[in-house]
N, C-alpha and C positions, 0 to 999 in steps of 0.2 A: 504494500500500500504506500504511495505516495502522500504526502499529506502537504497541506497549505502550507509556504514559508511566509517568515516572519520579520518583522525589523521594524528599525526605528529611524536609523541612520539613512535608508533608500535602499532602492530593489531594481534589478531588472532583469528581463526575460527573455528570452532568445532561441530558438530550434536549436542551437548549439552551444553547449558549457562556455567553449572559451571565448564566445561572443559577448554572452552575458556576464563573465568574471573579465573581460575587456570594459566592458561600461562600469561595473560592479566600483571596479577598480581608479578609475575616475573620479566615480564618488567618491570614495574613501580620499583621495589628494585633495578634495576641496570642490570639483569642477559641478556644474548643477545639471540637469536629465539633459537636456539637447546636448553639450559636450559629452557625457555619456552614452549618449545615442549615437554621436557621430563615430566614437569608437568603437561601437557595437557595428555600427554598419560596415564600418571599413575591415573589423575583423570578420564576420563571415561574410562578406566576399570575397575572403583568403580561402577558409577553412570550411566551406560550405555552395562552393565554386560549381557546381548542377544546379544550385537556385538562386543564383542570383552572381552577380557581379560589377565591378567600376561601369561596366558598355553597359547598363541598364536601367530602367527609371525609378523613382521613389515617390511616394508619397507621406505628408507630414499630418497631425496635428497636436499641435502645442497647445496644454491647460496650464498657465497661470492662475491660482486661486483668487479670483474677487471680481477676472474677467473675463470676457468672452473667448472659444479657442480659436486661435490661427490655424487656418489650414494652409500647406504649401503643395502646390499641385510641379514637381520636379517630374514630370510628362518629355517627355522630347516629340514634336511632329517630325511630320515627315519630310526628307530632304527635297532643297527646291528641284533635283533630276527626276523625282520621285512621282513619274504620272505614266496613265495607262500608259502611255504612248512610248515610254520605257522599256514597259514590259509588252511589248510588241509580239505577238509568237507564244506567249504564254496564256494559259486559259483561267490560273491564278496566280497569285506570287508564288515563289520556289518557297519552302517552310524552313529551310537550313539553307546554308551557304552564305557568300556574298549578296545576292539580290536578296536575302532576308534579312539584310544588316541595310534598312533603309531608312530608318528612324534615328534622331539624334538619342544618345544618353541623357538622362537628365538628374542621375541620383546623386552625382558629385557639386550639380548647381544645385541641390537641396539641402546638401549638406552645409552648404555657403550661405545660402536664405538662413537657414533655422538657427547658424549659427549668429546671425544679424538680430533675429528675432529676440535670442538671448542675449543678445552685448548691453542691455541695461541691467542686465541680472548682477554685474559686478566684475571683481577682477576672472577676466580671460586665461586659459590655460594655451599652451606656446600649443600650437599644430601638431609641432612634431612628438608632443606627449601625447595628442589625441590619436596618432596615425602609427605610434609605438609597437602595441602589440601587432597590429596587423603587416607591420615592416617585417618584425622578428617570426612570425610563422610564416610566411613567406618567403624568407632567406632560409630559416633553419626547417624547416617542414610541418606538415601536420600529419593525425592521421587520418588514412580517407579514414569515412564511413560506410557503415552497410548500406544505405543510400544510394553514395556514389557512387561503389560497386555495383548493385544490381544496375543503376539506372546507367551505366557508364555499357554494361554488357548488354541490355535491353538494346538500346541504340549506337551501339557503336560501327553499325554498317554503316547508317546512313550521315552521322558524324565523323566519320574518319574521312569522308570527300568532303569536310569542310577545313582552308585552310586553317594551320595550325595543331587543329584539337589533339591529334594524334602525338603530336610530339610534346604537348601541354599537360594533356588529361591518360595517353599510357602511357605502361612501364613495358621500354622493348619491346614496343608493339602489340602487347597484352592489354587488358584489363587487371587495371591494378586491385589488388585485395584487400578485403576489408584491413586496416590496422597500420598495411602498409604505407612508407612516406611519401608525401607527397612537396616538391617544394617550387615554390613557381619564382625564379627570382628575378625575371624581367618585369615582374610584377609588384616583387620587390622594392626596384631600381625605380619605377612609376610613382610607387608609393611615397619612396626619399623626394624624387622631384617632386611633390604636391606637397608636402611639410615643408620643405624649402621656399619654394615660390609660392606656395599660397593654390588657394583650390581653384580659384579663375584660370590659372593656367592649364587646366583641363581644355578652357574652351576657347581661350583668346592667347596662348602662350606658346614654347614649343612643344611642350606635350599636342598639344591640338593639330599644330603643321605635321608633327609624326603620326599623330592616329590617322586624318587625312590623306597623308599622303598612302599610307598603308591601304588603305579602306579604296580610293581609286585603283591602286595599283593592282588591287585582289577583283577589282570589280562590281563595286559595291557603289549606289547614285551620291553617298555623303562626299561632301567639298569641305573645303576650310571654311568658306560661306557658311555655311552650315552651323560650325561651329562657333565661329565669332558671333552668329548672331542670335545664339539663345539665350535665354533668360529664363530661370524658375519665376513659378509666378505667388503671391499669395491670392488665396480666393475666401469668397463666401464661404463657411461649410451649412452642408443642408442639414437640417434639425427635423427632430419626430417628437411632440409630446405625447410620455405617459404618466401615467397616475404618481408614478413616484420620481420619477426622472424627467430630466431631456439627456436626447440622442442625438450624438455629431458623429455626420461623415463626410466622405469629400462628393463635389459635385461633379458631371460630368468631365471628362469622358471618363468616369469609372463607374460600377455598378454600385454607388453606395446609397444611391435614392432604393434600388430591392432593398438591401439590407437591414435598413430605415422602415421600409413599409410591411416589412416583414414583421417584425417584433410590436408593429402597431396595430397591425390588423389581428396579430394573437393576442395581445393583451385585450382586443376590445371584442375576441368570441368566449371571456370568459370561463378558461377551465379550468377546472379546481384542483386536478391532482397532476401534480405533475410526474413523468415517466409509463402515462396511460397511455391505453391505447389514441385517445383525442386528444394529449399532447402534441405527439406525432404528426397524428392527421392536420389538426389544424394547423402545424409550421408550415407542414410538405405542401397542405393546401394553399397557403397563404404565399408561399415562393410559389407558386405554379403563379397566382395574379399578379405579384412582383417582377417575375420573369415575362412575363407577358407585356407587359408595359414597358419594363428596360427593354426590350429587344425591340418595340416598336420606337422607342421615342433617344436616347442616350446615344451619342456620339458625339464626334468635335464642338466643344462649348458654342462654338461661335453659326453650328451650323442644325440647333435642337429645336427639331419644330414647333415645341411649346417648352417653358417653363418647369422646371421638374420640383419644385418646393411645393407648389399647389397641389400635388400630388398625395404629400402627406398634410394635408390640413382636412380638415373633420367630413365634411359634404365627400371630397373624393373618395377618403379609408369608407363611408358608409358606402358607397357604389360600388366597392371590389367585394368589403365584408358582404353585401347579398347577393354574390356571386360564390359563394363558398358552401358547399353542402357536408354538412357533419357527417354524413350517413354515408357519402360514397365519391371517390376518388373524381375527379378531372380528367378525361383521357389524353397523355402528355406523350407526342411524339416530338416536342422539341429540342432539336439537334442543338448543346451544348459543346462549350469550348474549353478544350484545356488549358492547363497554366502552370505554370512553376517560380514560387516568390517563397520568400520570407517572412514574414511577420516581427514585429520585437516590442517591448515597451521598457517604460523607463519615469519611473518617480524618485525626485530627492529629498531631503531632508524636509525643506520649505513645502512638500505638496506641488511644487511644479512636474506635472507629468507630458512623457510623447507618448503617443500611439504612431507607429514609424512602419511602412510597409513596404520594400525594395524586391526586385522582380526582373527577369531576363524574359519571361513569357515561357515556355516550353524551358524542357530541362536541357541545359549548357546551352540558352537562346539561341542563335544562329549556329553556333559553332566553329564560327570564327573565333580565330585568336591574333589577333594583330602581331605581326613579325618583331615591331622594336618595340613596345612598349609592354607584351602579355598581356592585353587585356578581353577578355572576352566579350565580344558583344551579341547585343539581346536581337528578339527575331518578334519585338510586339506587330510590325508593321505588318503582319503576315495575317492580321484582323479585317484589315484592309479590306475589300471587294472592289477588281477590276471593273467592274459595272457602272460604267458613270452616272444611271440613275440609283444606284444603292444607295440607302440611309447613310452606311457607310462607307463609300467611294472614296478613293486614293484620290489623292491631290497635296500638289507641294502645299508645306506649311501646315495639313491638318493634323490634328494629333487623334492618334487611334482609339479604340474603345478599348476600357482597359477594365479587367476584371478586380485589379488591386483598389482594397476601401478597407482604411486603416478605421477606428472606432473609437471613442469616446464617450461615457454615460455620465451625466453629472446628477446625483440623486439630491431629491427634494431636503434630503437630514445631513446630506454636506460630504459624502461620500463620492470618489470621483473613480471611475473604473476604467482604464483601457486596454484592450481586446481583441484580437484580432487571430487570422491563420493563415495559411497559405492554401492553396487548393484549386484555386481558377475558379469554374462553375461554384465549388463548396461554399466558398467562401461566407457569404451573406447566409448560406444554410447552417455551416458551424457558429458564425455566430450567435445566430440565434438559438441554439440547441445551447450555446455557453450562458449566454444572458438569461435567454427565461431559467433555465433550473436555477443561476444564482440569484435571480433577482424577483423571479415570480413564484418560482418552486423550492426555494429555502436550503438547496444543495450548498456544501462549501465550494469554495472559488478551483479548487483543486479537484474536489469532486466533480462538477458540472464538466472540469473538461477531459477527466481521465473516462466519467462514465459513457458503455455506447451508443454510438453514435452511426446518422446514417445521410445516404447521400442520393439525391433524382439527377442525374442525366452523367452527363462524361466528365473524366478526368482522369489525369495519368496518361492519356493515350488511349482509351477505352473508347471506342465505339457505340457501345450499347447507352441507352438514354434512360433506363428502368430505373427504382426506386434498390437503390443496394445499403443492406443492413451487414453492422457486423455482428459475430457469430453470435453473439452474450444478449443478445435481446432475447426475453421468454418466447417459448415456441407459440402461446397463446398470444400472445402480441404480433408475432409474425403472421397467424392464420387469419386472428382478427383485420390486421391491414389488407390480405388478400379475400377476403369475405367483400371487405369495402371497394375491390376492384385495383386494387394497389398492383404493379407488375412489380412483385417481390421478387429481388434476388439477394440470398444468404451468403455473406463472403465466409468463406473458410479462416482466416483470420479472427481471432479476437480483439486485435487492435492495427488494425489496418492502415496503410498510410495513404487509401487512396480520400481518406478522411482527413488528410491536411495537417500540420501541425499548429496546434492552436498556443494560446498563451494567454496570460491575462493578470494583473495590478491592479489591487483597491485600496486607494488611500482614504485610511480614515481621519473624521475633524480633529481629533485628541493626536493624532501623530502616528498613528499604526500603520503599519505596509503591510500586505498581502499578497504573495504573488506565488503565481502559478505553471506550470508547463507540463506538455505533451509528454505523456511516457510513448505514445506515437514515433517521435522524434531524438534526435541526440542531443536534446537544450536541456536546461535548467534555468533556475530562478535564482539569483544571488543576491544576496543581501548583506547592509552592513549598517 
């Protein structure tokens, strides 16, 4: 049994131990959650290099106690080459390679935003203490994980005809083994040059003329244009009231308006016990109307046919909730999208907390790995549809639909929680499976995410779109969901990863931290 950790001093959470004793560790020197998060970020995309990496985007939101949160939307659109007319001869974009490295990165300009966010917060810690551990497991190695093994031997045909991977991610043209080291030190050397010159050199320095020049020369639409001329942005985040709470996520292009509408439309069908069979029902059925709306309406901010906030205010949640039948299932053939991100969170001393969610899209994104500098980049632009009338149609400068939606609950008695997994499609579904048991259903914060858990349509790679439970749900609860029409499938696993690895921090008003992590996953909760 895993149980709730604890502290007083600050906490944070991460799919992987030395991510979170990266941040943990921070704390402890003085630094407050954003610089702890930015050391968390940069260490696992050393140590944790199949979900995420420097070539990929982030998402932010920052709670300070007394104020509203910041959200930081580190998206990258897509390069100005980057239009059908590119992909000429293609009938979609390629999912690996070069042509799926057509998006700018944006998780190193979020790390720069959040850290701007925080520069009232007091004295600054030097860069190079934030970029420390992820320098030194880079140079000196880590070890894979079970993870990166399987998911490294899963795809490694179709990865190994992407420059680089092969000489980055095997061992002697192998599949490297669980424990075995791994050390990437041109990624290293990247890392030194960003503590040194500062993180804008990602986008406007040398580092940026060498990703560029790399990135044409492989064949891929990004320019140095490109580069110079991004910018993280801060946004609105969209809000959901409930009885005890508000709920912050980010607004489009990511899924966090479902996420949002999910946990509002269950709190307002009223069910009493939770871990029932009409727990279930009502989440699953509640993401089937949440899914249904993001798919019609969420893409590039600048190009969403209506407004997505009005979405969750009271008149619209009444129009979805009497479309939901307690009694019997929705028939759901919609084709889901996979994903491969992170999750992390991060509270310090003061109650300032992140909720922080960083992502390549698919596992080892493109599968490129840039020749001078190591860095892998992500393959989000592959969301894309060559269809010029598509909702979401390729066009320079648009930014993709993006599955990643970090979390945030701020409760009515002063309690602030942040939340989040990885999982692609899951995502807004794990959440809610974590929030309601702790928040509605009286589970601990460690319980709600260790217990199981289930998942409607694809991810991992998976194909099929069914409703997939893991093993440990009662057999009565299973027959009861297919009585109600449910296309049950039972995974052989007891704790599966195609369920995402979650995470979760509740700071309390008196000073208490609580935080949590996936026995799913290779993370932990560290505290001090």
């Amino acid at each position: 049994m895993i149980h709730t950790r604890r502290s007083y001093g600050g906490m944070c959470v991460a799919p992987h131990h030395l991510a979170a004793e990266a941040g943990r560790d921070v704390l402890k020197a003085g630094g407050n959650a954003v610089e702890a998060m930015v050391a968390a970020a940069a260490a696992v995309a050393v140590v944790y290099p199949h979900m995420n990496a420097l070539g990929g985007d982030g998402f932010w939101l920052i709670h300070e106690p007394g104020k509203l949160p910041v959200a930081i939307d580190a998206c990258g659109p897509a390069a100005a080459l980057a239009t059908p007319s590119f992909y000429a001869g293609h009938a979609s974009i390629p999912e690996r390679g070069p042509l799926a490295a057509l998006t700018m990165a944006g998780t190193v300009g979020g790390w720069h935003e959040a850290l701007a966010v925080a520069a009232d917060w007091g004295q600054a810690l030097a860069l190079e203490r934030l970029l420390g551990d992820a320098i030194q497991h880079a140079e000196q190695g880590v070890a894979v994980t079970r993870s990166q093994q399987q998911l490294t031997a899963k795809h490694r045909e179709r990865l190994s005809q992407s420059p680089g991977f092969s000489e980055t991610f095997l061992s002697a043209g192998e599949v490297p083994m669980e424990g075995s080291r791994l050390r990437q030190p041109r990624l290293a050397s990247t890392l030194r040059r960003l503590a040194a010159a500062g993180l804008d050199d990602f986008y406007r320095g040398e580092l940026a003329t060498s990703m560029a020049s790399d990135l044409e020369a492989l064949g891929s639409p990004l320019r140095v244009g490109d580069f110079n001329a991004y910018r993280p942005q801060r946004v609105t985040p969209l809000e959901a009231s409930l009885d005890s709470a508000t709920l912050y996520n980010l607004p489009a292009p990511t899924q966090g308006v479902a996420s949002l509408m999910i946990l509002a439309l269950y709190e307002r069908l009223r069910v009493a016990e939770g871990e029932s069979v009409e727990h279930l029902h009502g989440l699953i059925e509640a993401t089937k109307r949440a899914f249904l709306l993001r798919d019609r309406l969420v893409t590039d901010p600048e190009r969403l046919p209506s407004p997505l906030q009005p979405l969750l205010e009271e008149e619209a949640l009444q129009r979805e909730l009497a479309q939901i039948d307690m009694r019997r299932a929705l028939p759901w053939p919609h084709q889901a999208a996979p994903g491969d991100t992170i999750w992390m969170g991060c509270v310090d001393r003061q109650g300032r907390a992140v909720s922080f969610i960083q992502s390549i899209f698919w596992e080892f994104g493109s599968g490129v790995v840039l020749p001078e500098s190591g860095v892998l980049w992500q393959n989000r632009g592959i969301s894309f549809s060559l269809d010029a009338d598509s909702l979401r149609g390729l066009g320079s400068g648009r930014k993709p639909f993006h599955t990643l939606n970090p979390a945030l609950a701020r409760f009515h008695d002063g309690r602030t929680l942040v939340y989040g997994t990885m999982g692609g499609e899951g995502q807004p579904q794990t959440q809610a499976a974590v929030f309601s048991r702790y928040a509605f259903h009286g589970m601990s914060l460690q319980q709600a995410i260790s217990a199981p858990r289930w998942l409607l349509g694809r991810t991992w790679g998976e194909s099929s779109t069914n409703l997939k439970l893991e093993s440990r749900f009662p057999e009565a609860s299973v027959a009861a969901l297919r009585a109600m029409d449910h296309d049950v499938e039972v995974l052989p696993e007891a704790f599966s990863d195609s369920m995402g690895h979650a995470g979760g921090i509740v700071h309390h008003p008196e000073g208490l931290i609580e935080g949590a992590h996936d026995p799913r996953s290779d993370g932990g909760a560290a505290g001090c």
